[in-house]
Structure formats: C-alpha cells, structure tokens
C-alpha positions as CSV (number, residue, x, y, z in Angstrom):
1,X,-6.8,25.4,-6.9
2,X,-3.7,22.8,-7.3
3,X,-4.4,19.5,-7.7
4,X,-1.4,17.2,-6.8
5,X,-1.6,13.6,-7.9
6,X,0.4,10.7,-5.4
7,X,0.5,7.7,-7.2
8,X,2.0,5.3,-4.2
9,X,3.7,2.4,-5.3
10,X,3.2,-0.2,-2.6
11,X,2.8,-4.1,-1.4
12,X,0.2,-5.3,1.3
13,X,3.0,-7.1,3.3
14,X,5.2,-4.0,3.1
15,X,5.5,-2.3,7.0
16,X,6.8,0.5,6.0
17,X,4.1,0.6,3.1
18,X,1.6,1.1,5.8
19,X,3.4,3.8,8.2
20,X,4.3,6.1,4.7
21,X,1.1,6.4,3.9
22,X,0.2,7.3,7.3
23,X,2.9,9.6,7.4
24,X,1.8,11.0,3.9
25,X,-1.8,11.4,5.2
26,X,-0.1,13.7,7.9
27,X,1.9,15.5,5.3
28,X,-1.5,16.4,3.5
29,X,-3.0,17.8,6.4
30,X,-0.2,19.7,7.6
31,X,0.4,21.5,3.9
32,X,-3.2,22.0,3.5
33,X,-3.1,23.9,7.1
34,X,-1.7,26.8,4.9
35,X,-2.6,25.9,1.6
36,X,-6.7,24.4,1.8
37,X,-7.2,25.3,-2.0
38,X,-4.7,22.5,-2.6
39,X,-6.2,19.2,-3.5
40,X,-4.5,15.7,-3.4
41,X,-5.4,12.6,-5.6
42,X,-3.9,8.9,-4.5
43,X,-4.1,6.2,-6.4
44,X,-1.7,2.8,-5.1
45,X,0.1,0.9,-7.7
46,X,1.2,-2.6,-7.5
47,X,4.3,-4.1,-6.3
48,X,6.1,-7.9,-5.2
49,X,8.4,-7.2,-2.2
50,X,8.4,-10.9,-2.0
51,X,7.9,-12.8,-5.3
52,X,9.0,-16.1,-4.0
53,X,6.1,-16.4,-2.0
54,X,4.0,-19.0,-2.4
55,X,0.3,-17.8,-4.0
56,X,-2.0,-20.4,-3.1
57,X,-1.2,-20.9,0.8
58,X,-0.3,-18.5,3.6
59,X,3.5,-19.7,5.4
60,X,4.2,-18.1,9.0
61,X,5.1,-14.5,9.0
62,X,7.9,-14.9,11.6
63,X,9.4,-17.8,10.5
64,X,9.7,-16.6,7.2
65,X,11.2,-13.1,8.2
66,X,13.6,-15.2,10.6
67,X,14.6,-17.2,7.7
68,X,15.1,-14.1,5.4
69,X,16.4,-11.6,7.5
70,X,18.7,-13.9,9.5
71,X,17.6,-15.6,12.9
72,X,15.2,-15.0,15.5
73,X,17.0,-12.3,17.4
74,X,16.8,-9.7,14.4
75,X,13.7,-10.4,14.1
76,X,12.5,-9.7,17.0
77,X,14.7,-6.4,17.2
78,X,13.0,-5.5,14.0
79,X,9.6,-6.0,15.7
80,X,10.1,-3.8,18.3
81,X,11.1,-1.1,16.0
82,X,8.2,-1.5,14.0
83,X,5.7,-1.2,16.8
84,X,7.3,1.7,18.2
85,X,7.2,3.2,15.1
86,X,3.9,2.6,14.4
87,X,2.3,3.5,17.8
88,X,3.1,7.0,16.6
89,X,1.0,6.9,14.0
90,X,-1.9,4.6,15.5
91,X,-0.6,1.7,14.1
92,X,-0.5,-1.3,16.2
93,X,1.7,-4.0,14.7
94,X,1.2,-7.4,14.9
95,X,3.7,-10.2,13.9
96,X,1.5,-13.1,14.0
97,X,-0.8,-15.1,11.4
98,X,0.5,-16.2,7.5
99,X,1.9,-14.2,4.7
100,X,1.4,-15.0,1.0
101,X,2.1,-13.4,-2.6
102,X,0.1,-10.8,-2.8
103,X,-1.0,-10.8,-6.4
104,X,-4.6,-11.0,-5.6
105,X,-4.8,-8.5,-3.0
106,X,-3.0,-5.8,-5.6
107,X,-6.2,-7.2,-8.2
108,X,-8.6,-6.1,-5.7
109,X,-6.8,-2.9,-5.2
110,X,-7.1,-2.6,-9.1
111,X,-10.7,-3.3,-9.1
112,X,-11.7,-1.3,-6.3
113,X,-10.5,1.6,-8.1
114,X,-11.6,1.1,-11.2
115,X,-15.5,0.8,-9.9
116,X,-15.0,3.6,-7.1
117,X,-12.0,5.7,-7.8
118,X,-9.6,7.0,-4.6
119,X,-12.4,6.9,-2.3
120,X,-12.9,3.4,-2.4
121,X,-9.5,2.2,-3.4
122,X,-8.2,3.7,0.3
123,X,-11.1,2.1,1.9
124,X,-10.0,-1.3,1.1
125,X,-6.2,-0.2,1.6
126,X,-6.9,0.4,5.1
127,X,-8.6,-2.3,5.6
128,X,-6.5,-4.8,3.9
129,X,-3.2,-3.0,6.1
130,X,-5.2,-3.7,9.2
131,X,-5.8,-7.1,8.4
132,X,-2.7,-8.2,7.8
133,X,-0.6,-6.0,10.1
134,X,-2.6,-5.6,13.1
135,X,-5.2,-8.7,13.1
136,X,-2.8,-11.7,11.8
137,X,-5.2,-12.2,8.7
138,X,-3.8,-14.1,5.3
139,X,-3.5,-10.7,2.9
140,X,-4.4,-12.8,-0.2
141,X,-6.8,-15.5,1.2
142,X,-9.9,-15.8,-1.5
143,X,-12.7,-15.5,1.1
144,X,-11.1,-13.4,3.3
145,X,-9.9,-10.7,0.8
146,X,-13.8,-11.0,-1.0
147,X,-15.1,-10.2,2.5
148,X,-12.9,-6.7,3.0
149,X,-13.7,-6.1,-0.7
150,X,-17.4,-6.5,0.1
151,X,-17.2,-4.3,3.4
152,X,-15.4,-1.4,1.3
153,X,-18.2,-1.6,-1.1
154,X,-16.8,-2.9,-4.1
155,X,-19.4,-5.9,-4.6
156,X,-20.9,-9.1,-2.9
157,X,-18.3,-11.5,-1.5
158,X,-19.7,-13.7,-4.3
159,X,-19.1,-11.4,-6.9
160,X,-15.6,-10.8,-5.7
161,X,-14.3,-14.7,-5.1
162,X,-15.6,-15.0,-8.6
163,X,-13.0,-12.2,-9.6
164,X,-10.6,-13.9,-7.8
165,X,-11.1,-17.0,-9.9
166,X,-11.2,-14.9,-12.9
167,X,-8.4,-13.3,-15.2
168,X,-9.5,-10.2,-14.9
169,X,-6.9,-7.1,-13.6
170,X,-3.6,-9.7,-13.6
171,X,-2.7,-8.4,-17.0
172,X,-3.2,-4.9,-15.4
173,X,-1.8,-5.7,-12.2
174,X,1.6,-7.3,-13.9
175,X,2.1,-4.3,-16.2
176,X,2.0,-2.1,-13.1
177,X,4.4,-3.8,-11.7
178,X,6.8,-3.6,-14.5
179,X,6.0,-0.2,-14.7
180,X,7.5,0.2,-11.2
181,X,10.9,-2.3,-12.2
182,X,11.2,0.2,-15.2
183,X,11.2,3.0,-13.3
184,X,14.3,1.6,-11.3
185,X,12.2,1.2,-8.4
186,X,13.1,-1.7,-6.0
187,X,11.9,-0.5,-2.6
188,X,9.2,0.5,-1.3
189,X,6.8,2.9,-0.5
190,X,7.6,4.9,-3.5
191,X,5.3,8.1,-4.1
192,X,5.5,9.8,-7.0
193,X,4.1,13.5,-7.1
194,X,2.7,15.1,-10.3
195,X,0.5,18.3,-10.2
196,X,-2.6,18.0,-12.8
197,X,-1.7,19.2,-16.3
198,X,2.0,19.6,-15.5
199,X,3.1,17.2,-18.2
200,X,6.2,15.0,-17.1
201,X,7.4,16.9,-14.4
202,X,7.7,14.3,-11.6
203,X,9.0,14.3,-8.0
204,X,9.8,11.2,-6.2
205,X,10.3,10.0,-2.6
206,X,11.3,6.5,-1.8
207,X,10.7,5.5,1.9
208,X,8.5,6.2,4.8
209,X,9.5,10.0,4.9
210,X,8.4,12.1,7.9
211,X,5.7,14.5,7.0
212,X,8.0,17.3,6.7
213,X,10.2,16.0,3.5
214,X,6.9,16.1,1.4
215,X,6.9,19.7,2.2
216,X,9.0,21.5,0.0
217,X,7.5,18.9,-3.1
218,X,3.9,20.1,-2.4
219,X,4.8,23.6,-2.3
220,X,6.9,23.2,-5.6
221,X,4.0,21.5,-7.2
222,X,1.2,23.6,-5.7
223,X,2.9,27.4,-7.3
C-alpha cells in the first residue's frame, strides 16, 4: 500500500481554494478507481491572500473585490465565471455578506487538526468554504467560526471563543505561513505531494488543476 501525503496550502476567502480541492477530491477517486491500495493524507496549511484586511471587522465582499480588481463590471464577469465553474463541482457561489483576515479561521484549522487529525480538519474545511462562499457568513467572526468549530467536533463554542481570545496556534499559524512565502509560493491553492517515507522528493501543483493533471503525480508517487 502507497500512502501519498497532500499538504494543500490554502486561504478561506480563496475561490479557487475551494474548487481545487473539490477537483483534488475527484482526482483521488478517479486514481483510486485503478489503484484502491493507494491511500491519501491532507492536511491544509495556512495562507493571507489578502493581508490588508482588516481582522477585527468583516468589509463588503463585492465592494472590496470592485475596489481591487478594478470596477464593478469585472467583477461581476468574474462572478459569473466562478459560479459556472463551481456548479460543476456542486459548488454554489455566493458573492454576498463581509470578508475579513482570516488569521483566526486558519487557527481553527490548526486546532482542529491537532485534536482530530484529517478527519476533522476537512470537516471544518468544508464547513468554513460553505459559509463563506455559499451562505454570505464573516469567515473569521468569533462566534460564528466557535459555532462551525463546535459542529465539526472540535469543542464547545465556549471552549473555542476562548481560543480565539487566546494565543494559542498564531505562533503556529504565522510560521506556516512563512513556510509557504519561503517556498516561493504566492498563489494559491498550492498542493504539494510527498509519498510516506520518500524523504524530500516533492511534486507540486499550483492552481485549481482538473483531476487529470494530478494523475501522472499519483502514479509517480504510488510505484
């Protein structure tokens, strides 16, 4: 049996973020179509697509992508792409609500994985991607982020908001994401594919690849 680790470099307000790892999940099952002993380990690592945002208050998601990207027309071009894209994939995309730094949501993503591994690390992932990009929630509001971290198991919504208040995983989180700037990284999703006890031979893909470009990586990695 292989086992292929994916560490997936990522942010919470990333689009693309979202649709590569569904894409990625539909890479996994194709391979494993022809190659079930093959086993796959995720694990997401931090990342600030947007470090000038402001941490403690959400600012309109449209307004700011009109003000970054360059007026209202884009925009909305670039919306209509992404929910076509993303209806292939099950995604429904939803330009409404706030975005904020997301700092805090990439702690939680830290401590969810430190107390449950993979397993419960993607059940917050999914839920914090739906939030923001299909229900117009704040990605890093306190009580809202303690209540997804509650639902995925992680602890009590009290327990969380008082990790939020605490110092605990920023030193972790803010060595990831140098990690990630050392590395040369500056988009993202970023996977980077390493089979178990292969040492430091690596293959990255940057981008929300199709299924099939992971293809020729998981057989390499699976021989």
């Amino acid at each position: 049996m292989a086992l292929i680790n994916i560490s997936i470099v990522s942010d919470s307000v990333c689009p693309f973020c979202l649709l590569g790892l569904r894409k990625l999940q539909a890479a996994i099952k194709l391979f494993q179509q022809s190659s079930p002993s093959t086993q796959f380990a995720l694990k997401f690592e931090p990342f600030l697509l947007d470090p000038t945002l402001p941490t403690d208050h959400g600012v309109n998601k449209r307004e700011r992508y009109i003000k970054r990207f360059g007026g209202a027309e884009k925009v909305a071009a670039m919306e209509e792409s992404m929910k076509a894209r993303g209806k292939e994939y099950g995604i429904n995309f939803s330009y409404d609500g706030n975005v904020r730094q997301t700092t805090d949501s990439h702690r939680m993503l830290w401590k969810a994985y430190e107390k449950g591994g993979e397993k419960q690390q993607l059940a917050l992932v999914d839920r914090l991607f739906s939030g923001y990009f299909e229900h117009a929630q704040d990605p890093a509001e306190p009580s809202w982020l303690a209540q997804q971290a509650a639902q995925a198991g992680v602890g009590s919504e009290e327990e969380m908001l008082a990790f939020l208040k605490s110092d605990e995983g920023k030193s972790e989180v803010a060595k990831g994401i140098s990690n990630a700037q050392q590395l040369g990284i500056n988009g993202v999703p970023f996977f980077i594919l390493h089979k178990e006890g292969e040492g430091s031979k690596r293959f990255g893909i940057s981008g929300a690849q199709e299924p099939q470009t992971f293809q020729p990586v998981f057989e390499k990695l699976s021989a």
